[in-house]
N, CA, C and O atoms as a printed pandas DataFrame, in Angstrom:
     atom_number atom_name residue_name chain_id  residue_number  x_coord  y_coord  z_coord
0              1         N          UNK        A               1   80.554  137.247   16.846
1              2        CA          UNK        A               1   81.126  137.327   18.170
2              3         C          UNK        A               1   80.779  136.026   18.908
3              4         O          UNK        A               1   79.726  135.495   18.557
4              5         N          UNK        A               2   81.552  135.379   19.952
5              6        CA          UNK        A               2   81.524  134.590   20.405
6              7         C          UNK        A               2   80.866  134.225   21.807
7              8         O          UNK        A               2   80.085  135.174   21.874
8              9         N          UNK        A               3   80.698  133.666   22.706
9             10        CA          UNK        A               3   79.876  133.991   23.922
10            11         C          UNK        A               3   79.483  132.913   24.748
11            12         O          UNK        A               3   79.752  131.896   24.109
12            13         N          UNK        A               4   78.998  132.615   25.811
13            14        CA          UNK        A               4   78.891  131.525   26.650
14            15         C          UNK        A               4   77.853  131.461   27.308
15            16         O          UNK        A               4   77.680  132.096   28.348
16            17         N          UNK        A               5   76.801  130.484   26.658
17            18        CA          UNK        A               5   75.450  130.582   27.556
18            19         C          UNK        A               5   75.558  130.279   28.686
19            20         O          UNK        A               5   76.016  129.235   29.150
20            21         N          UNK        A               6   74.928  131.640   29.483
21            22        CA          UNK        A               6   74.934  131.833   31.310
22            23         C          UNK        A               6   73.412  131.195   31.507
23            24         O          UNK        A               6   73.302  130.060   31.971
24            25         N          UNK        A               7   72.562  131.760   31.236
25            26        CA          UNK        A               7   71.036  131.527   31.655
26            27         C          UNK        A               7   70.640  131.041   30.523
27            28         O          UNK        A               7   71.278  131.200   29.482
28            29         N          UNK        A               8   69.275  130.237   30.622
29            30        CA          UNK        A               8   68.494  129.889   29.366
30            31         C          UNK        A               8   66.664  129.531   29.978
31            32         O          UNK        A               8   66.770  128.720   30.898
32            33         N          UNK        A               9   65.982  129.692   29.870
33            34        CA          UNK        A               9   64.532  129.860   30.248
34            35         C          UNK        A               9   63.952  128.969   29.618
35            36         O          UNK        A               9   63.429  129.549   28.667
36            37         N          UNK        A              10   63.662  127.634   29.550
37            38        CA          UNK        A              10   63.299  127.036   28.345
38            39         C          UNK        A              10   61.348  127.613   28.204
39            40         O          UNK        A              10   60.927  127.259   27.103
40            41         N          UNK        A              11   60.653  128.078   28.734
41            42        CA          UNK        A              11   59.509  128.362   28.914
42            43         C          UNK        A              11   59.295  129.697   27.793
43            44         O          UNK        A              11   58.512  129.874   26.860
44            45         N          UNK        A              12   60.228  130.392   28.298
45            46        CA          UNK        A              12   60.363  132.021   27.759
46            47         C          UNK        A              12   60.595  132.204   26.527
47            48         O          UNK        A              12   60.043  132.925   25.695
48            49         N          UNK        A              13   62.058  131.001   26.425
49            50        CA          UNK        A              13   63.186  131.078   25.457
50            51         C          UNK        A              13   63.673  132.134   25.538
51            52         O          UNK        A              13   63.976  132.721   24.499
52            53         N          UNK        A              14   63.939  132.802   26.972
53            54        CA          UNK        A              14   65.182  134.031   26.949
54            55         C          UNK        A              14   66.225  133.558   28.288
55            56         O          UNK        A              14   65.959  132.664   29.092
56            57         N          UNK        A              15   67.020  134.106   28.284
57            58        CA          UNK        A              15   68.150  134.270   28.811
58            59         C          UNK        A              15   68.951  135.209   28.850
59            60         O          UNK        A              15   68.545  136.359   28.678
60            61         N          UNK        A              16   70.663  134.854   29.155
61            62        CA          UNK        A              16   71.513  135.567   28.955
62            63         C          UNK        A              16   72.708  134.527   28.358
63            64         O          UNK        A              16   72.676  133.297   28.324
64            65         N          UNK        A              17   73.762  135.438   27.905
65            66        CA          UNK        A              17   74.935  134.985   27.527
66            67         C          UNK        A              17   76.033  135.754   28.175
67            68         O          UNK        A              17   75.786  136.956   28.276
68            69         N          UNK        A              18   77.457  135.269   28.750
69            70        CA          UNK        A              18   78.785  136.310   29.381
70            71         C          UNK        A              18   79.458  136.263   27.746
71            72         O          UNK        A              18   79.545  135.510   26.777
72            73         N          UNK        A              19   79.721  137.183   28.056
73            74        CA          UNK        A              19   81.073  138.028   26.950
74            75         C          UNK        A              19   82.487  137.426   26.883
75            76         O          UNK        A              19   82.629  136.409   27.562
76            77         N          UNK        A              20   83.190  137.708   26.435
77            78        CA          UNK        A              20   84.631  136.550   26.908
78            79         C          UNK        A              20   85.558  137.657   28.331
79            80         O          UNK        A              20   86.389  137.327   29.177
80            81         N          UNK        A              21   84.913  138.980   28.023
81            82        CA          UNK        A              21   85.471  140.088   29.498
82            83         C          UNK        A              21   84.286  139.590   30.605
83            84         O          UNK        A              21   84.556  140.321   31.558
84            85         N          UNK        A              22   83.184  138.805   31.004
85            86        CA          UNK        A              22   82.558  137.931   31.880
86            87         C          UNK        A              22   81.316  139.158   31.613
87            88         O          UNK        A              22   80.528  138.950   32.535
88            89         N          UNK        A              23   80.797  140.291   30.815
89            90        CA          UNK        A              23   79.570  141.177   30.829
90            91         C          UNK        A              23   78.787  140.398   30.466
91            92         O          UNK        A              23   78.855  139.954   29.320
92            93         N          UNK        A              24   77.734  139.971   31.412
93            94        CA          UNK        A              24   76.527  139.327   31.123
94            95         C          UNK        A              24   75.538  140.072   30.343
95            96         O          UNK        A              24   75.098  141.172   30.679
96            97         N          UNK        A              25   75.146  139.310   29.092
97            98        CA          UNK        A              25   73.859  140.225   27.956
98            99         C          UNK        A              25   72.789  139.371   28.011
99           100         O          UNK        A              25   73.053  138.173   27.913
100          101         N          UNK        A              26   71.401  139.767   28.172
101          102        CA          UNK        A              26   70.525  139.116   28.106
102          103         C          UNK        A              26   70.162  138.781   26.762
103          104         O          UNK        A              26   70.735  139.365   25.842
104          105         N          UNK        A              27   69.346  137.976   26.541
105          106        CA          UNK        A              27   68.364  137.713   25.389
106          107         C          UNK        A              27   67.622  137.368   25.356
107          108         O          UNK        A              27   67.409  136.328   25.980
108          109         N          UNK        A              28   66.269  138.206   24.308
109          110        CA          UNK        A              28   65.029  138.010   24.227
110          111         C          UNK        A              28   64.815  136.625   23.497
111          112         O          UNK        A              28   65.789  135.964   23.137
112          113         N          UNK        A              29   63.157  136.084   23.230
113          114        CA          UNK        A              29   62.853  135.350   22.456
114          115         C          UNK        A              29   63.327  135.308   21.110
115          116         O          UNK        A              29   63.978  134.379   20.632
116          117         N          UNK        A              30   62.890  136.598   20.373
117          118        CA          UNK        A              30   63.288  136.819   19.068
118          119         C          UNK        A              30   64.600  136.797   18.844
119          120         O          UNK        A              30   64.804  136.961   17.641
120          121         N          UNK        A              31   65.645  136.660   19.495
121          122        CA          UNK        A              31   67.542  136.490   19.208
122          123         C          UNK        A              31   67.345  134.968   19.512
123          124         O          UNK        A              31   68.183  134.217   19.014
124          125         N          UNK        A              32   66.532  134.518   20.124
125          126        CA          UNK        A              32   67.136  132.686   20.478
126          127         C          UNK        A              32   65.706  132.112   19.263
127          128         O          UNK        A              32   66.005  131.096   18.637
128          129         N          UNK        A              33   64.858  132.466   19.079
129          130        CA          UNK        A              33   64.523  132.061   17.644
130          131         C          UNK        A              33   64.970  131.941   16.155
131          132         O          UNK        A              33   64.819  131.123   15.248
132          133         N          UNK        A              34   65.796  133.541   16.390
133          134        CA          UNK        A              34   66.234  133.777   15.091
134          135         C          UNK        A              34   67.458  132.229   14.578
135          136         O          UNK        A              34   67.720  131.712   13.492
136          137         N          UNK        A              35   67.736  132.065   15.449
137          138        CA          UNK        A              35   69.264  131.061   15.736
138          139         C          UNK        A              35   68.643  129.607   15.628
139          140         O          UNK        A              35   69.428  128.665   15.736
140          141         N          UNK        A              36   67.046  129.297   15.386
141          142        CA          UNK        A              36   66.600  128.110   15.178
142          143         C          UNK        A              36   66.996  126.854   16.109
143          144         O          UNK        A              36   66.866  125.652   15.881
144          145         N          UNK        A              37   67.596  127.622   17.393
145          146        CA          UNK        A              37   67.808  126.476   18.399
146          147         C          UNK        A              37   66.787  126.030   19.007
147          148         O          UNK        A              37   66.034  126.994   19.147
148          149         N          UNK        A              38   66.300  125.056   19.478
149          150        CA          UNK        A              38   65.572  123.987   20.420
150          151         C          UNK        A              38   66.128  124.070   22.075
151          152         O          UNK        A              38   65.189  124.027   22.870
152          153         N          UNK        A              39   66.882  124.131   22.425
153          154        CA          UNK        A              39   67.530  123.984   23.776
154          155         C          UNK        A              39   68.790  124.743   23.684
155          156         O          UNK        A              39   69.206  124.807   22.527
156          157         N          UNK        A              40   69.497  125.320   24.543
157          158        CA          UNK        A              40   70.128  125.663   25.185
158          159         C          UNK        A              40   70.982  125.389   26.795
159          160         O          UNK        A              40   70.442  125.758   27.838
160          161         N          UNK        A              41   72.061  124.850   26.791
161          162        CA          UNK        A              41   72.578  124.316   28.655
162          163         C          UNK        A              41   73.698  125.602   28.585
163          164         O          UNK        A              41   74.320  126.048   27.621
164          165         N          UNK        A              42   73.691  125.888   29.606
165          166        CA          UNK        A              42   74.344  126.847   30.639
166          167         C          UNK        A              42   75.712  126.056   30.032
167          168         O          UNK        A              42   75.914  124.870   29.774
168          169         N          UNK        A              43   76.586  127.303   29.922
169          170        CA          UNK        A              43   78.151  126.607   29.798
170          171         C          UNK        A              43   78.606  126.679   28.355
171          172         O          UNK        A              43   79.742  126.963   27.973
172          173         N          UNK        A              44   77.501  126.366   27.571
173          174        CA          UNK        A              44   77.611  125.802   25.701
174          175         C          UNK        A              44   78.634  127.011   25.254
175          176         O          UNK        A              44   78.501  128.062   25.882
176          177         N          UNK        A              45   79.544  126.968   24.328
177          178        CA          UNK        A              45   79.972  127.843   23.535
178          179         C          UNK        A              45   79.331  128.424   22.430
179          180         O          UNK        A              45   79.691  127.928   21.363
180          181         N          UNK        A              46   78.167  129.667   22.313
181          182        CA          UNK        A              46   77.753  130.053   21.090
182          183         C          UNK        A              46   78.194  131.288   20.455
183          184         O          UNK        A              46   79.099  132.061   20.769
184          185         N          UNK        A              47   77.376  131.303   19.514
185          186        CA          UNK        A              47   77.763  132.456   18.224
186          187         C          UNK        A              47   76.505  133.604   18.556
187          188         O          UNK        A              47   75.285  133.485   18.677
188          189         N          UNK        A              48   77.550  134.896   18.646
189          190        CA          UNK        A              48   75.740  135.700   18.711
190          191         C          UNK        A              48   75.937  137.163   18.033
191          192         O          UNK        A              48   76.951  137.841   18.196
192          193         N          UNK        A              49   75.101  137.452   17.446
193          194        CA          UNK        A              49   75.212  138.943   16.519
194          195         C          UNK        A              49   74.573  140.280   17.655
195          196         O          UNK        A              49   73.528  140.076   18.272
196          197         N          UNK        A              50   75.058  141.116   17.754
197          198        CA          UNK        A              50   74.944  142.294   18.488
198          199         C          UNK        A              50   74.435  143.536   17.585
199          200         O          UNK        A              50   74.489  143.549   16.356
200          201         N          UNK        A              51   73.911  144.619   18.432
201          202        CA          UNK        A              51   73.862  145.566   18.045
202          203         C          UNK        A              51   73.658  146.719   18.985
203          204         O          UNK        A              51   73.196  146.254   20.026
204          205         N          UNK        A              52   73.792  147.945   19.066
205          206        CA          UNK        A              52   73.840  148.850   19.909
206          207         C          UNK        A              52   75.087  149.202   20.303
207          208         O          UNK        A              52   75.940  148.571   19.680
208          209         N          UNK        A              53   75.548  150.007   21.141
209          210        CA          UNK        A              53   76.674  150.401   22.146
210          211         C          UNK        A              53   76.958  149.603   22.978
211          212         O          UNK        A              53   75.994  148.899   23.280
212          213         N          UNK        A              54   78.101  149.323   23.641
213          214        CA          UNK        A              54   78.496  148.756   24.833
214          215         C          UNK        A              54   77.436  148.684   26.320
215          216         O          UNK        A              54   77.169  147.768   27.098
216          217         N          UNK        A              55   77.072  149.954   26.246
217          218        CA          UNK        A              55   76.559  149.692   27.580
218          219         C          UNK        A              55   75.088  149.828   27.420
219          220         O          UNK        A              55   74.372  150.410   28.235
220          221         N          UNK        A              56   74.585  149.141   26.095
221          222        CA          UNK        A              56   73.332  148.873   25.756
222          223         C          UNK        A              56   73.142  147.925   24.812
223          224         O          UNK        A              56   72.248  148.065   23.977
224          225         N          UNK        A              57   73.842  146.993   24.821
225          226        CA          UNK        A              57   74.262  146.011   24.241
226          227         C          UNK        A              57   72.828  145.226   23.653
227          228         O          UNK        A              57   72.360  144.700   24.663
228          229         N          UNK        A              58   72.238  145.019   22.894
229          230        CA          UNK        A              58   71.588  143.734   22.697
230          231         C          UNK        A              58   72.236  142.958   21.754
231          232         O          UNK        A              58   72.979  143.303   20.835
232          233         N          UNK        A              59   71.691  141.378   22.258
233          234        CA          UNK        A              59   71.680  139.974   21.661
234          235         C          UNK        A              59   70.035  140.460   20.677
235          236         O          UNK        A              59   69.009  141.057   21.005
236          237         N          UNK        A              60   70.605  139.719   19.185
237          238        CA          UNK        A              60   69.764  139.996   17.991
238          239         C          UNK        A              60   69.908  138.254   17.042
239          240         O          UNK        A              60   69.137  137.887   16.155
240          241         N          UNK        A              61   71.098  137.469   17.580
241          242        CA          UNK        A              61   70.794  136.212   17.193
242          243         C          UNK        A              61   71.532  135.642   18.347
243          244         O          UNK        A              61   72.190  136.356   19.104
244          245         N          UNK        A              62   71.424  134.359   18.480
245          246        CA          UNK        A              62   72.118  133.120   19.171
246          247         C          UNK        A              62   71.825  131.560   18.464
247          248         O          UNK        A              62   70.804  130.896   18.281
248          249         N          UNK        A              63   72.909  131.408   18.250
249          250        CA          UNK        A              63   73.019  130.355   17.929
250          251         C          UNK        A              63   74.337  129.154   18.499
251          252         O          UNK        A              63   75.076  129.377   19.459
252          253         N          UNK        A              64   74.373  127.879   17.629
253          254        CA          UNK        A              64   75.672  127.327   18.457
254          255         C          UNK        A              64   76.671  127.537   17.609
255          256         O          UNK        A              64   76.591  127.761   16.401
256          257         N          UNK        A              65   78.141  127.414   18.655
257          258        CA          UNK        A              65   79.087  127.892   17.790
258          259         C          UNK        A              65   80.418  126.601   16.960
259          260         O          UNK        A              65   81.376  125.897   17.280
260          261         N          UNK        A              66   79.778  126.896   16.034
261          262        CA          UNK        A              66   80.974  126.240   14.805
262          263         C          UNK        A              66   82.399  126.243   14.237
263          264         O          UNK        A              66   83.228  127.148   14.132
264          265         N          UNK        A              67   82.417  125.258   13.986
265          266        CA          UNK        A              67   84.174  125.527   13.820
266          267         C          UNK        A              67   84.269  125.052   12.530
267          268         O          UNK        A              67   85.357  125.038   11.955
């Protein structure tokens, strides 16, 4: 799934990402580790794996997104 980093914490390494319908999902450390990124800017186009229901959505990776 695809997604648009909203927030990024560089301290924390959590944040959030919007959805392409604008639902903001947060993410923990362990989803922006798993993704072996270094930095993160507000705006970036990434790649992120989900799990749960809609209206309990978690971020489980983030990474950047490839073409």
């Amino acid at each position: 799934m695809q997604a648009t980093a909203y927030t990024y914490d560089a301290g924390t390494r959590t944040g959030s990402v919007l959805l392409d319908d604008g639902t903001p999902v947060p993410f923990d450390t362990a989803a922006f580790d798993a993704g072996g990124l270094r930095l993160l800017r507000p705006g970036q186009r990434v790649r992120i794996e989900t799990e749960g229901p809609k209206d309990g959505l978690r971020v489980t990776l983030v990474t950047l997104q490839t073409f």
